[in-house]
C-alpha positions in Angstrom: 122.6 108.2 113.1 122.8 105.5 110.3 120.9 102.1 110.7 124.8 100.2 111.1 124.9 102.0 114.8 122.6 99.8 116.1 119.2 97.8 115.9 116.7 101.6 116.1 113.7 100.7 114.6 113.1 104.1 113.1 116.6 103.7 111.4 115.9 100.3 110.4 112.4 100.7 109.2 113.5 103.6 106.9 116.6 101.6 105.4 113.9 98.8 104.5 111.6 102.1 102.7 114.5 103.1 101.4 116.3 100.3 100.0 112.8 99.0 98.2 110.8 102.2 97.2 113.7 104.2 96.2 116.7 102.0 95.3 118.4 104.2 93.2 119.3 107.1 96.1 119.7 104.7 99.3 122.4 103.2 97.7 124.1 106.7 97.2 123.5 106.8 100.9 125.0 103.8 101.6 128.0 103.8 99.8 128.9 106.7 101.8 127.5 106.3 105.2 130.4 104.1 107.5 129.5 101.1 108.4 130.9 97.6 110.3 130.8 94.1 109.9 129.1 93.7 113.5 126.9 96.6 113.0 126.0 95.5 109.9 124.1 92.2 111.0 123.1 93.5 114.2 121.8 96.0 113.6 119.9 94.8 110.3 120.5 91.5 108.6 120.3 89.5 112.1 116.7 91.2 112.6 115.5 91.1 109.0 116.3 87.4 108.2 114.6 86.3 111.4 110.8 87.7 109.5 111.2 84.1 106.9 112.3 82.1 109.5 110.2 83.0 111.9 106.9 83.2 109.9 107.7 79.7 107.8 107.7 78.3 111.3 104.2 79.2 112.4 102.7 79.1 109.0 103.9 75.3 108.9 102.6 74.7 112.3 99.3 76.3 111.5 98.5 75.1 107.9 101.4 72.7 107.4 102.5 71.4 104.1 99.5 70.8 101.2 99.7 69.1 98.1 97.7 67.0 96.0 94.8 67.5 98.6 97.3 65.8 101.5 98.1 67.8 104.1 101.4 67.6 106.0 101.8 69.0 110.1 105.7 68.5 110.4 106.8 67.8 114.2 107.4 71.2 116.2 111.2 70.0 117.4 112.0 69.4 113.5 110.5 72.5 112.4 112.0 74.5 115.2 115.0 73.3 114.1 115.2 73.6 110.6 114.3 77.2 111.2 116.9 77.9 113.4 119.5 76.3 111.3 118.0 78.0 108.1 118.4 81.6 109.9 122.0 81.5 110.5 122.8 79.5 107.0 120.7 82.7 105.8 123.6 84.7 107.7 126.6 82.6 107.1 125.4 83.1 102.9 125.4 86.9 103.0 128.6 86.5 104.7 129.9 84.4 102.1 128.3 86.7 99.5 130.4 89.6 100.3 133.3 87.7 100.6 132.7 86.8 96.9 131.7 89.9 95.9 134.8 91.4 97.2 137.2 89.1 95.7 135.8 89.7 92.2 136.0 93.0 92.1 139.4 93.5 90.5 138.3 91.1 88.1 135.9 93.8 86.7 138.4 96.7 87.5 136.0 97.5 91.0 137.8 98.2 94.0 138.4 95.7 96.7 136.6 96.7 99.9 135.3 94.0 102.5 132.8 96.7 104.3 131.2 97.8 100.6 130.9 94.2 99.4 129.0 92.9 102.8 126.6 96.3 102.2 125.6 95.2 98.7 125.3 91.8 100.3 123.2 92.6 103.2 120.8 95.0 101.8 120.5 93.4 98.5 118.6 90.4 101.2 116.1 92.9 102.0 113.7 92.1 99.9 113.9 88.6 100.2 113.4 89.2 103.7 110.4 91.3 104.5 108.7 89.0 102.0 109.3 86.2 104.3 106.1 87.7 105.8 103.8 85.8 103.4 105.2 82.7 105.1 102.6 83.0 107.4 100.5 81.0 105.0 102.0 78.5 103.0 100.4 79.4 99.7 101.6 82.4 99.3 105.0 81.2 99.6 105.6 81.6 95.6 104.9 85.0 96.4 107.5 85.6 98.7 109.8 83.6 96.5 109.2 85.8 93.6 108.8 89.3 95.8 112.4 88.2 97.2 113.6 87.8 93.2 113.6 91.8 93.3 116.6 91.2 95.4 118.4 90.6 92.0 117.5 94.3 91.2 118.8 95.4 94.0 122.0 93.6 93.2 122.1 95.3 89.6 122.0 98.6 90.9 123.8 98.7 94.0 126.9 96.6 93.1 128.6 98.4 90.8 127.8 101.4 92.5 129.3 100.6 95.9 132.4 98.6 94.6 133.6 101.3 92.1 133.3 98.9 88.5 132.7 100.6 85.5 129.8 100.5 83.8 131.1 98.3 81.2 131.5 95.5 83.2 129.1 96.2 85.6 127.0 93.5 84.3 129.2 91.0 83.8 129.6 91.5 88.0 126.3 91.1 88.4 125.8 88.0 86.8 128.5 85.9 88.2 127.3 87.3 91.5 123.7 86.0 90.7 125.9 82.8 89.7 127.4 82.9 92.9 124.4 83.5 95.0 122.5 81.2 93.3 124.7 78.2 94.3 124.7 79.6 97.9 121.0 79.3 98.1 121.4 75.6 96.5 123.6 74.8 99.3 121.7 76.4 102.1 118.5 74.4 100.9 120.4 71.2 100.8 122.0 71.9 104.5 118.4 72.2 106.2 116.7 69.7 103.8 119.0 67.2 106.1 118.9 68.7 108.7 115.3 69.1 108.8 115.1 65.5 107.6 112.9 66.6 104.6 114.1 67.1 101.1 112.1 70.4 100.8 115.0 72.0 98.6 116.1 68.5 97.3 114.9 69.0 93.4 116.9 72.4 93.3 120.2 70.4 94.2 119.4 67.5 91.9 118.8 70.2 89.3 121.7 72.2 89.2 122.9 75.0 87.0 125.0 75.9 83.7 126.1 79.3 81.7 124.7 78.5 77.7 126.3 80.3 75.2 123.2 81.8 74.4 123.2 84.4 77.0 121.2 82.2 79.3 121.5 80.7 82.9 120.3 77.2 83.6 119.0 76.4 87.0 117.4 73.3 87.5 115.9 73.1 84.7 114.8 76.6 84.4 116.3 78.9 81.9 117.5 82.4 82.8 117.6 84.8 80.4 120.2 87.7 80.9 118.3 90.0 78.3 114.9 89.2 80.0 116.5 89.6 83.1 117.2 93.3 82.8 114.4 94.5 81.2 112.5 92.7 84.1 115.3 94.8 86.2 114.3 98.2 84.3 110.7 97.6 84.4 110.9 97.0 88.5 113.0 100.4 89.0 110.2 102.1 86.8 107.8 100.2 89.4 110.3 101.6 92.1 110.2 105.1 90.7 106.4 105.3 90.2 106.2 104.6 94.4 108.7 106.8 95.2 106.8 109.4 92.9 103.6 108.7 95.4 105.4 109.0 98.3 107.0 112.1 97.3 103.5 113.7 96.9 102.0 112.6 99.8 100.6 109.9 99.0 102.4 106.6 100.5 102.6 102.7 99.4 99.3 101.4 101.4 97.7 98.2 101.2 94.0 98.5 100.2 91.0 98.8 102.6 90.5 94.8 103.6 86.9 96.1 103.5 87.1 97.5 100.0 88.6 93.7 99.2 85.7 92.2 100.3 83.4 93.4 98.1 85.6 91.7 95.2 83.9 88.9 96.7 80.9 87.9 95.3 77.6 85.9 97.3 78.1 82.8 95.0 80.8 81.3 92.9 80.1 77.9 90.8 77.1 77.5 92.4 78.1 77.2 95.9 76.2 80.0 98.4 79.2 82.1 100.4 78.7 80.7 104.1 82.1 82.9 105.4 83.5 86.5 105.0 86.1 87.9 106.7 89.1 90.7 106.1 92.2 91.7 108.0 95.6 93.6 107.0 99.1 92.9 108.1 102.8 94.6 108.0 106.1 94.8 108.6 109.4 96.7 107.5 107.1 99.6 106.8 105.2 97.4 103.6 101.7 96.5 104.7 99.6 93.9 102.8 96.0 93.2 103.3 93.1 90.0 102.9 89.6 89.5 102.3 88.3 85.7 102.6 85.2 83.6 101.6 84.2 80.5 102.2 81.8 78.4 99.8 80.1 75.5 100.3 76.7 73.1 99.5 76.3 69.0 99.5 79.9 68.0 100.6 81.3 70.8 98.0 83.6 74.3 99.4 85.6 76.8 97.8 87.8 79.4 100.0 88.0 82.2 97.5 90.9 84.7 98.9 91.9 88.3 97.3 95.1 89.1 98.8 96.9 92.6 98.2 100.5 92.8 98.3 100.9 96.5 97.9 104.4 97.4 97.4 106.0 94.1 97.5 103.4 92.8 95.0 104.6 95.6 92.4 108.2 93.7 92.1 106.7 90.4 90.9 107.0 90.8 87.8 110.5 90.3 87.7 109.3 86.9 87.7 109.1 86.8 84.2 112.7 87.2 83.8 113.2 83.8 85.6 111.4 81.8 83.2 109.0 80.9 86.0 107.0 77.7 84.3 106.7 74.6 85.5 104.5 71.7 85.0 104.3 68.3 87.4 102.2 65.1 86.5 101.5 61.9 88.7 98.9 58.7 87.7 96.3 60.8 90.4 97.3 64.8 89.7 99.3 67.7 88.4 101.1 70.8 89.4 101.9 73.8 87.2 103.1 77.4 87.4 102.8 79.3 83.9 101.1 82.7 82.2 97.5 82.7 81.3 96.8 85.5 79.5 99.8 87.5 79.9 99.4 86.6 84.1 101.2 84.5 86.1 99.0 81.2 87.3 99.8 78.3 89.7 97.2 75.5 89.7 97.1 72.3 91.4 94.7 69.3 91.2 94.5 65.8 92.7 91.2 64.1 90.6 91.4 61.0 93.2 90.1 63.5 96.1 88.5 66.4 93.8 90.5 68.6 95.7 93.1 71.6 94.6 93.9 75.4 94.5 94.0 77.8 91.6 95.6 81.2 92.1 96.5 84.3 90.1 98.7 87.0 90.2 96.8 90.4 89.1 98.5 93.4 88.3 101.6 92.1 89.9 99.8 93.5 92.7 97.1 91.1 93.5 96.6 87.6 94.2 93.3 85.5 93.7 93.6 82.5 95.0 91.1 79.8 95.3 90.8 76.3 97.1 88.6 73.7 97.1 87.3 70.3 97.5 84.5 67.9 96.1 84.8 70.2 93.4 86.5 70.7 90.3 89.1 72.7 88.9 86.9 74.7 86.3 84.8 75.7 89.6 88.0 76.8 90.8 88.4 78.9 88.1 85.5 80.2 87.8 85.5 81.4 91.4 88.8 83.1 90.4 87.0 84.4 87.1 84.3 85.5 89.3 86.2 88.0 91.4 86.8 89.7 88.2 90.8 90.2 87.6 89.6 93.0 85.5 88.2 94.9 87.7 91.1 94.5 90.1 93.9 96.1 87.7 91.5 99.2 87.4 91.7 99.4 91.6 95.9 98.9 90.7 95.8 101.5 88.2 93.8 104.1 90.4 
């Protein structure tokens, strides 16, 4: 029985294995399996895109929005609201997607074929979707962001496969779909920025996008570049490969021990004695992720020092890179900024008016250290981070 039949959770959870951990041959399998419009979002898309929605909603009601050491709790009718709305825009754009997808085939000498275009559509989301589940707390959104970017891979792969274009032109697909996609997600965030009555998304539409001649995309002020973009594609199918490999032998994609985690934690950072421990693991869609927490603190000062492992999920990060992912934010009392240190990928934030801020990285494309505090400063913050010894974590990733 194929996953399009209906909503089986064996099925479904297998197609969500599939589709991530082994790309390459699901797609084989979905190109021929038969398939329906209906059965295609009930029995899949209209489950899958309810994880981002659903988790966003309770991670805002339980942690609400933080920057700059201000916290935000948005009112539970908006919030319920804008996720409601977001879920079906969600739909409606993967909808729209194959619609795009199938209309541009002949373009690139691909065959015309509504059902293949909403598969490449639907389970290129996947990704995007089961990563919604770091939504539950907010500052691991970027995560989920970037987990969701492997979606593009997914894309590249399937696409030409399911809609019959030659290889030659097989990219050029790919890239207006991107295009396309892209000002789909634009749209969708403007929709429930108003909706919502907050202009979450409101710097993406102000931002924009434009094709360079230099074999770049610009979107909102963040270059894309094409020949970044697939080696980041190759080196996430050789990610892809190297879990199917582990699976194949036995040994499948697992979140590490929350226990082991803790242990990464030291009894002091910057000073401050560790007052809290704690550990716990989640899943869903078959990709688990686990946590390990500690809480600092001494005259006024704390630090919540958090080693989170993404397992699977984490592994497709690193298409990040391909995405140009840097920014940097300034205001007369802070700043923001999302970069590389050291070849990994950093976000820190600061607000020197209430010594407050966070300071996380990404490890292995695996793990994330992340590190919050207050009456501090942001060198404490890194040295907590420092302390948990990223080293030390990429031999865990390696063995």
């Amino acid at each position: 029985m194929t996953i399009v039949e209906g909503p089986k959770s064996g099925g479904l959870v297998a197609r969500v294995q599939g589709i991530l951990l082994r790309p390459a041959a699901e797609w084989d399998v979905i190109d021929a399996e038969p398939a329906t419009t209906r059965g295609l979002f009930t029995g899949y898309a209209c489950i899958l895109a309810a994880i981002p929605a659903v988790a966003g909603l309770i991670g805002r009601q339980l942690f609400g929005f933080g920057a700059f050491g201000v916290n935000y709790h948005p009112p539970l009718a908006g919030s319920i609201i804008s996720a409601v709305i977001g879920y079906l825009l969600a739909l409606l754009s993967v909808f729209i997607l194959g619609f795009i997808i199938d209309a541009l085939a002949p373009s690139f000498d691909g065959q015309k074929d509504r059902t293949q275009a909403l598969k490449v559509a639907v389970y290129s989301s996947t990704a995007g979707w089961v990563a919604g589940i770091f939504l539950l707390f907010p500052p691991l959104g970027v995560i989920a962001a970037l987990c969701g970017l492997y979606g593009l891979y997914l894309l590249y792969l399937g696409l030409p496969k399911l809609m019959k274009a030659p290889q030659a032109k097989a990219l050029g697909y790919t890239i207006v779909t991107i295009l396309a996609a892209i000002v789909l997600y634009i749209v969708v965030g403007v929709v429930v920025a108003s909706v919502a009555g907050m202009a979450l998304f409101g710097g993406m539409a102000a931002g924009g996008y434009s094709v360079a001649h230099n074999g770049s995309v610009r979107v909102n002020g963040t270059n894309i570049d094409i020949a970044r973009l697939q080696a980041a594609a190759a080196a996430a199918g050789a990610s892809a490969k190297a879990l199917e490999s582990r699976q194949a032998n036995g040994r499948a994609v697992a979140a590490v021990d929350p226990e082991k985690l803790k242990a990464f934690l030291p009894e002091m950072v910057a000073g401050l004695p560790r007052t809290e421990l704690l550990a716990q693991a989640a899943g869903a869609g078959g990709v688990s992720g686990s946590n390990a927490e500690a809480v600092y603190g001494k005259d006024g000062a704390r630090i919540t020092l958090t080693v989170t492992d993404l397992s699977a999920m984490g592994a497709f990060a690193g298409i990040a890179g391909a995405m140009g992912v840097q920014a940097t934010k300034e205001t007369a009392g802070g700043y923001e900024k999302v970069g590389r240190v050291n070849g990994r990928m950093t976000t820190e934030e600061w607000n020197r008016d209430s010594r407050s801020g966070k300071y996380g990285v990404l490890v292995a494309d695996r793990f994330m250290v992340n590190a919050e505090g207050s009456g501090t400063s942001i060198d404490a913050l890194k040295a907590a981070v420092a302390a948990v010894g990223p080293d030390r974590l990429e031999g865990l990733a390696k063995g």
